[in-house]
C-alpha positions in Angstrom: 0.0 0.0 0.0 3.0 2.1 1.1 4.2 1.8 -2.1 1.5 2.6 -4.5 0.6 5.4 -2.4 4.6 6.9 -3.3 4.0 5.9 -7.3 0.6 7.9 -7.2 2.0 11.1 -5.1 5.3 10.7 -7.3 3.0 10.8 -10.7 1.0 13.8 -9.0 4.5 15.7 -8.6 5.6 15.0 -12.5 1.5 16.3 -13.4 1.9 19.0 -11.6 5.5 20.0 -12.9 4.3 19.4 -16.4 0.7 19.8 -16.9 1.0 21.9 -19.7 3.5 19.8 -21.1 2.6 15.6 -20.4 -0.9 16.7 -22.4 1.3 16.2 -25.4 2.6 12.8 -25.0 -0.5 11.1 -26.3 -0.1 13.0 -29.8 3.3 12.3 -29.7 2.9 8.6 -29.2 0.1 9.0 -32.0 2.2 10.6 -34.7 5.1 8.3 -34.0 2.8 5.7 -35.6 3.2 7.9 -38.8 6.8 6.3 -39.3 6.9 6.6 -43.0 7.2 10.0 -42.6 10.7 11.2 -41.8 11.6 13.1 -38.6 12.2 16.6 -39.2 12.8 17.8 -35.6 16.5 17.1 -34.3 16.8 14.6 -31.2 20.1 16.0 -30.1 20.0 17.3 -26.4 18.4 16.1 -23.6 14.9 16.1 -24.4 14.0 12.5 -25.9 16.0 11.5 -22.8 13.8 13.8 -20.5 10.8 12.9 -22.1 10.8 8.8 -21.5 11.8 9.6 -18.3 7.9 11.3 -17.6 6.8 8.8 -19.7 7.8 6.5 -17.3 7.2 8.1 -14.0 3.4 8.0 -15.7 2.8 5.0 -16.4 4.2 4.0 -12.8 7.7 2.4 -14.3 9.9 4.1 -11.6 12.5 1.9 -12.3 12.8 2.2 -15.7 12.4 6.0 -14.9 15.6 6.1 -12.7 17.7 4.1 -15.2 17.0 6.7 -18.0 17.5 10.0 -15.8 20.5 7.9 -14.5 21.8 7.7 -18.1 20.4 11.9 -18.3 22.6 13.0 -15.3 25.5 10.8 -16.9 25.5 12.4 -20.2 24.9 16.2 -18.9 26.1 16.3 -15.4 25.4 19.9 -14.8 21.8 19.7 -15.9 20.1 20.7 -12.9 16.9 19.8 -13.6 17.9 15.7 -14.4 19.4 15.9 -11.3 16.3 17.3 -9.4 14.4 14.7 -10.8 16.6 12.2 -9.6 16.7 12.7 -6.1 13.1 12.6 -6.2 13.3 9.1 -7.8 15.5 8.3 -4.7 13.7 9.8 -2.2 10.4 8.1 -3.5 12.3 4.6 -2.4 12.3 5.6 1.3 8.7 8.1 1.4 6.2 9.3 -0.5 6.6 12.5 -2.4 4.6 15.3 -1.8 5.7 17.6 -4.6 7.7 18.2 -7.4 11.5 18.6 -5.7 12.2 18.2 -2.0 13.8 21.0 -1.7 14.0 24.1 1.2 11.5 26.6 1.6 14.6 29.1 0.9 14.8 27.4 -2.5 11.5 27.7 -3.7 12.3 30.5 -6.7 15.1 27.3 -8.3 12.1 24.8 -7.7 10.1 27.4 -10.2 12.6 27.7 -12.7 13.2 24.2 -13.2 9.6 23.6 -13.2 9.3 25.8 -15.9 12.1 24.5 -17.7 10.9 20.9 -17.8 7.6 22.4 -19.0 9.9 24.3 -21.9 11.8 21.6 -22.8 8.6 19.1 -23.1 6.3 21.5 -25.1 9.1 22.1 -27.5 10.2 18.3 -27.9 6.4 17.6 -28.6 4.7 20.2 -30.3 6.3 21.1 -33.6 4.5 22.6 -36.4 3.5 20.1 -39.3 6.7 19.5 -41.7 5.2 21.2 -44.6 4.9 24.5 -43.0 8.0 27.2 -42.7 8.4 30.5 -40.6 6.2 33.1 -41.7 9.1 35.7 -41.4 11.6 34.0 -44.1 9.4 35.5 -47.1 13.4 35.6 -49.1 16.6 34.6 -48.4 19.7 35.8 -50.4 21.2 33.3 -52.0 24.7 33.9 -49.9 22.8 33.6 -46.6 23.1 29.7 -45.9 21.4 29.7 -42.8 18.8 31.4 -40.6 17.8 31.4 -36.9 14.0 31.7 -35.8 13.6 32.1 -32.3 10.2 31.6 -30.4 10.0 32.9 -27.0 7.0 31.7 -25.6 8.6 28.1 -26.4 11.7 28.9 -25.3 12.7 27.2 -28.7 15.8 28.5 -31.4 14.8 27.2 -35.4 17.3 26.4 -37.1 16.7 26.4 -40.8 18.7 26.1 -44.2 18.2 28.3 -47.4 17.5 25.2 -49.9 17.3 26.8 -53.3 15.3 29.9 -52.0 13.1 27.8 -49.7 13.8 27.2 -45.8 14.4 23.7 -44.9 14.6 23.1 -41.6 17.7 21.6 -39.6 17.5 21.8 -36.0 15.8 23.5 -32.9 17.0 24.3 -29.5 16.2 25.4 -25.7 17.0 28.7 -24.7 17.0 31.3 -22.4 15.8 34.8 -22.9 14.7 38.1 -20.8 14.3 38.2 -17.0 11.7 40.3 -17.7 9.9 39.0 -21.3 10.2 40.8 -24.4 9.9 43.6 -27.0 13.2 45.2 -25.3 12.2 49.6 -25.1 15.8 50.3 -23.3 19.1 50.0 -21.8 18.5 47.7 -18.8 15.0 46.5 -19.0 16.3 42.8 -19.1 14.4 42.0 -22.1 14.9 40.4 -25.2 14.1 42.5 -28.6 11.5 41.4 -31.0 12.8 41.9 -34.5 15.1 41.3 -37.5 18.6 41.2 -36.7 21.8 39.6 -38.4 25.0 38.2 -36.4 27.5 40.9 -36.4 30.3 39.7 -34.7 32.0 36.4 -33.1 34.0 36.9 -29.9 35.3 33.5 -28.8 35.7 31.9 -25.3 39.1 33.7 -24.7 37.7 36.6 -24.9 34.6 36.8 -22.7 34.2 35.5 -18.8 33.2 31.9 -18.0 29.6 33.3 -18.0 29.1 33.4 -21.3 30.4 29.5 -22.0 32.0 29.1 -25.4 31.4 31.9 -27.4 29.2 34.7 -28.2 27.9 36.2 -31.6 26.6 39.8 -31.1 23.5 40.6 -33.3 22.1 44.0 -35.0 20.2 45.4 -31.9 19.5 48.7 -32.0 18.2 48.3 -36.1 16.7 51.3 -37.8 13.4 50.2 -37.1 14.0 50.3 -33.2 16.0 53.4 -33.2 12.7 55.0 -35.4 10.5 53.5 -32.4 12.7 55.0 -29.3 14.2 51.5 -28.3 17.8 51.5 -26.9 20.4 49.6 -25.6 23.1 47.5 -27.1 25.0 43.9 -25.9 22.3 41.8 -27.2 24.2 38.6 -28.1 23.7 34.6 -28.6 26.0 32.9 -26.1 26.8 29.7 -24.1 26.4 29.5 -20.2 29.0 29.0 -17.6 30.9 25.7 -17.3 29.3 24.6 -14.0 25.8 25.1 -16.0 24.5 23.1 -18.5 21.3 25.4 -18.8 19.5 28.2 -17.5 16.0 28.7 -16.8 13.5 30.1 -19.8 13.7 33.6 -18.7 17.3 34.1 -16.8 19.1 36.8 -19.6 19.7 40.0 -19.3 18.3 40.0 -22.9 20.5 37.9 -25.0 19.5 34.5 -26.1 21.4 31.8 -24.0 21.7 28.2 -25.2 23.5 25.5 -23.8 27.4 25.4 -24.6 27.0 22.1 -26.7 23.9 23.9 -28.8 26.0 27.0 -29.7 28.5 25.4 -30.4 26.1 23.0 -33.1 24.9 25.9 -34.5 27.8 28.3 -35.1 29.3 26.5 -37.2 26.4 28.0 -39.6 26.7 31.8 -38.5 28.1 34.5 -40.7 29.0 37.3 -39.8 27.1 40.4 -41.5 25.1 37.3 -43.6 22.9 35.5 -41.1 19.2 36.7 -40.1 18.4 36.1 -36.5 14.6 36.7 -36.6 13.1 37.0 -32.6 9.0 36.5 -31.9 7.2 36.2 -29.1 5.3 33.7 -31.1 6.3 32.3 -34.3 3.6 32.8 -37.2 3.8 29.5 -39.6 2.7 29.8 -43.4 2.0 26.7 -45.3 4.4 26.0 -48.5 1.8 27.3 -50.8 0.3 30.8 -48.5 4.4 31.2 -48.0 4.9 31.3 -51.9 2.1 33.6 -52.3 3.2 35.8 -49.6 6.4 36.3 -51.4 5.3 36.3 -54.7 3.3 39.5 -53.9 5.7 41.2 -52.3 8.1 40.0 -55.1 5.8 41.8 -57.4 5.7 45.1 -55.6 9.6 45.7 -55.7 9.7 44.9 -59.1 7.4 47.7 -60.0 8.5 50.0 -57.4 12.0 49.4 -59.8 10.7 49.5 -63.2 8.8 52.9 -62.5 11.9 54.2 -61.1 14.1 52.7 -64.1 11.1 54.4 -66.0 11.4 58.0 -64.4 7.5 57.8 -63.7 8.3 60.2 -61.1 4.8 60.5 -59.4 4.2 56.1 -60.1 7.5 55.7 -58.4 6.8 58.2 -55.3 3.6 56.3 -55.2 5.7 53.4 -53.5 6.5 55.6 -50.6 4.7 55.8 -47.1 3.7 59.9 -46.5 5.5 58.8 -43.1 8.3 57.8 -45.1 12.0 58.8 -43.6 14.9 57.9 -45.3 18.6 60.1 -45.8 17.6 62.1 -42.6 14.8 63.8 -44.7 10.9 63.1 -44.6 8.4 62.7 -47.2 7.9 65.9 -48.3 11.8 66.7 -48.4 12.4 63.1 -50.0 10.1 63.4 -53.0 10.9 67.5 -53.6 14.7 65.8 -54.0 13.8 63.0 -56.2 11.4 65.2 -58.6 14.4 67.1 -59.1 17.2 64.6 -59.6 14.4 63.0 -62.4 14.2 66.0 -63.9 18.6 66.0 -65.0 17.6 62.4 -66.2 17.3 61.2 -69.8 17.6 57.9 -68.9 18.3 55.0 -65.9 18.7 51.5 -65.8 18.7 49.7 -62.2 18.5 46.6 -61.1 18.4 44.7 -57.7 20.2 41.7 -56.8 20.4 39.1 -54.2 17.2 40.6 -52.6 16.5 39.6 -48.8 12.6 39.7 -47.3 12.4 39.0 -43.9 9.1 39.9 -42.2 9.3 41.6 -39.0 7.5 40.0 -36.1 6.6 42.7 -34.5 3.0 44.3 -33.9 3.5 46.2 -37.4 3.0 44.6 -40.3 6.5 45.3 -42.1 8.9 43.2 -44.3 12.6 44.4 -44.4 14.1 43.8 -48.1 17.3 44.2 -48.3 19.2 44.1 -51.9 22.4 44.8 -53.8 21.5 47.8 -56.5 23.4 48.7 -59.5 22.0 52.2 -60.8 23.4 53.9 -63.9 22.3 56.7 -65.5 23.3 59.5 -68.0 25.3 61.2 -65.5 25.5 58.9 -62.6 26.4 55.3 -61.8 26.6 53.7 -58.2 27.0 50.1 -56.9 25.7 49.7 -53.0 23.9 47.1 -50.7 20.4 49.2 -49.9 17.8 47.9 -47.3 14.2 48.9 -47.2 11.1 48.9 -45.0 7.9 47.8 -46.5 4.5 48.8 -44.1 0.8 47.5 -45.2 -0.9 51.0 -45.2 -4.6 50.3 -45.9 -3.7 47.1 -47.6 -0.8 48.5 -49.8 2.8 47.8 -49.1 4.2 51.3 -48.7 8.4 52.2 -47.9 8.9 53.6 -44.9 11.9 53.8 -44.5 15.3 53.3 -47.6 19.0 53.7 -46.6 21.9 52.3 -47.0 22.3 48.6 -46.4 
């Protein structure tokens, strides 16, 4: 009796850790059925391991439950959350459990974390979006940019994905860490993690940094235009490793940056470049099936190519046309933008312009705004120029309007 009483408070403790999580195990079980269908989701890490281990907490196999987070604690012995568990396993030999960790009062703020963790790690190992389906926000990739990184906050999740011909083909996904304090970063201190399009900057290796950032680090793009335009500050927003007595930190422990385990940052960096690679941040990613994605970019495909050609056809007023009235661009608004432009048109007999390598990435922000990035080659009568320009695409009233066009 003694015993069944510790399997059903120990089973109580796992629901109660993972509630939101253990509701997916049925579907998983149920998909896994589906084997003709390939895997598309990595099972590097600790997750499958973590995952049988609930499994068999469960369905009351405690033993098998203590061999697998025995073989967890083995392979990642500063995961603190594998090791949690398995005290509980031990303790539940001698007593019955009453909750999830038997731990201090004093130590009831780690309890939470982990908790949340396990919940993290779970949801994200179990619910993926359906293999045909890509991240709304990779509308373009350039044909130099090899790889991309998607991160969803709310999962706690990094998507990895690989520019395929034009088309994102996903390779891996990863726990992380962001903002003490959430996201949609406003300033200098506020502990939380921008939303936004971003690219990796720079690489500073382990030599270079303090043990807390693990490995490496790869500072991205934060402040962009885009924030600067909205008031948001700040600066040091990086993707880095965690200190060498930690195999993981909780899903909100940054200061802002996005943390990943040491063994995950070092997977993925060996797909970063510098001044190449987007690193896209949601609260939420928005997923587009193959055919909605392609339509997406078709349009949008369609707009820059006019937006060119009435340009390249100095159709002064058509070309204008493609500009938001809160357009700002050059330090100069609207008004002072198109007054310029009517004049430089008007020392033009002719122009020929095209736009290479063009970038769309969809910002996953509140606004609804695309950031194309291109490399242009504009010659004229009395005027040639070769440069890499990036602009800002808005939906006004259901029109994609520029809001902003500088240098890129």
């Amino acid at each position: 009796m003694k015993r069944r009483d510790t399997i059903m408070q120990l089973r109580a403790m796992v629901l109660a850790a993972c509630v939101l999580a253990c509701g997916w195990l049925a579907a998983a079980h149920a998909e896994a059925a589906h084997a003709a269908n390939p895997a598309r989701y990595s099972d590097a890490g600790p997750e499958p391991l973590l995952a049988r281990v609930f499994e068999h907490i469960e369905q009351n196999r405690l033993g098998d439950a203590f061999q697998e987070v025995e073989a967890l604690v083995k392979a990642y012995p500063n995961f603190h959350l594998a090791n949690l568990i398995k005290g509980d396993l031990l303790l539940a030999r001698s007593r019955p459990i009453q909750a999830f960790g038997n731990v201090a009062d004093g130590h009831r703020d780690k309890l939470a974390d982990l908790r949340d963790e396990a919940i993290a790690r779970l949801k994200g190992y179990h619910d993926k979006p359906p293999a045909n389906y890509v991240p709304r926000y990779l509308l373009q990739m350039r044909p130099d940019q090899d790889y991309a990184i998607v991160v969803d906050t709310q999962k706690a999740r990094l998507y990895l994905y690989q520019n395929e011909k034009g088309t994102p083909r996903f390779v891996a996904d990863y726990y992380i860490s962001h903002g003490k304090l959430g996201t949609d970063k406003l300033r200098e201190g506020d502990k939380k993690t921008p939303i936004g399009v971003y690219h990796v900057t720079g690489s500073l290796s382990r030599q270079k940094l303090s043990d807390f950032y693990g490995t490496g680090a790869f500072p991205i793009s934060y402040p962009n235009e885009w924030d600067r335009r909205h008031g948001r500050n700040g600066h040091g927003i990086w993707l880095h490793g965690t200190p060498s007595n930690t195999f993981s930190r909780p899903p909100k422990a940054s200061d802002g940056c996005v943390v990943l385990a040491n063994q995950d940052l070092d997977a993925i960096s060996k797909n970063l470049q510098i001044g190449l690679t987007p690193v896209i941040i949601s609260n939420s990613i928005e997923w587009l099936s193959l055919d909605d994605w392609q339509a997406e970019r078709a349009a949008l495909n369609r707009q820059i190519e006019q937006w060119r050609s009435d340009w390249e056809g100095l159709d002064v007023e058509r070309y204008l046309g493609h500009y938001s009235k809160n357009f700002i661009g050059d330090g100069q608004n609207y008004g002072q933008w198109s007054t310029r432009k009517r004049l430089v048109a008007s020392g033009k007999s002719w122009i020929k312009l095209s736009a290479e390598n063009v970038s769309m990435l969809r910002n996953p922000g509140k606004e609804d705004m695309v950031v194309v990035t291109f490399d242009q080659d504009y010659r004229s009568n009395n005027l040639s120029n070769v440069m890499k320009k990036r602009q800002y695409w808005q939906k006004e009233d259901g029109q994609w309007k520029i809001v902003y066009e500088g240098a890129g």
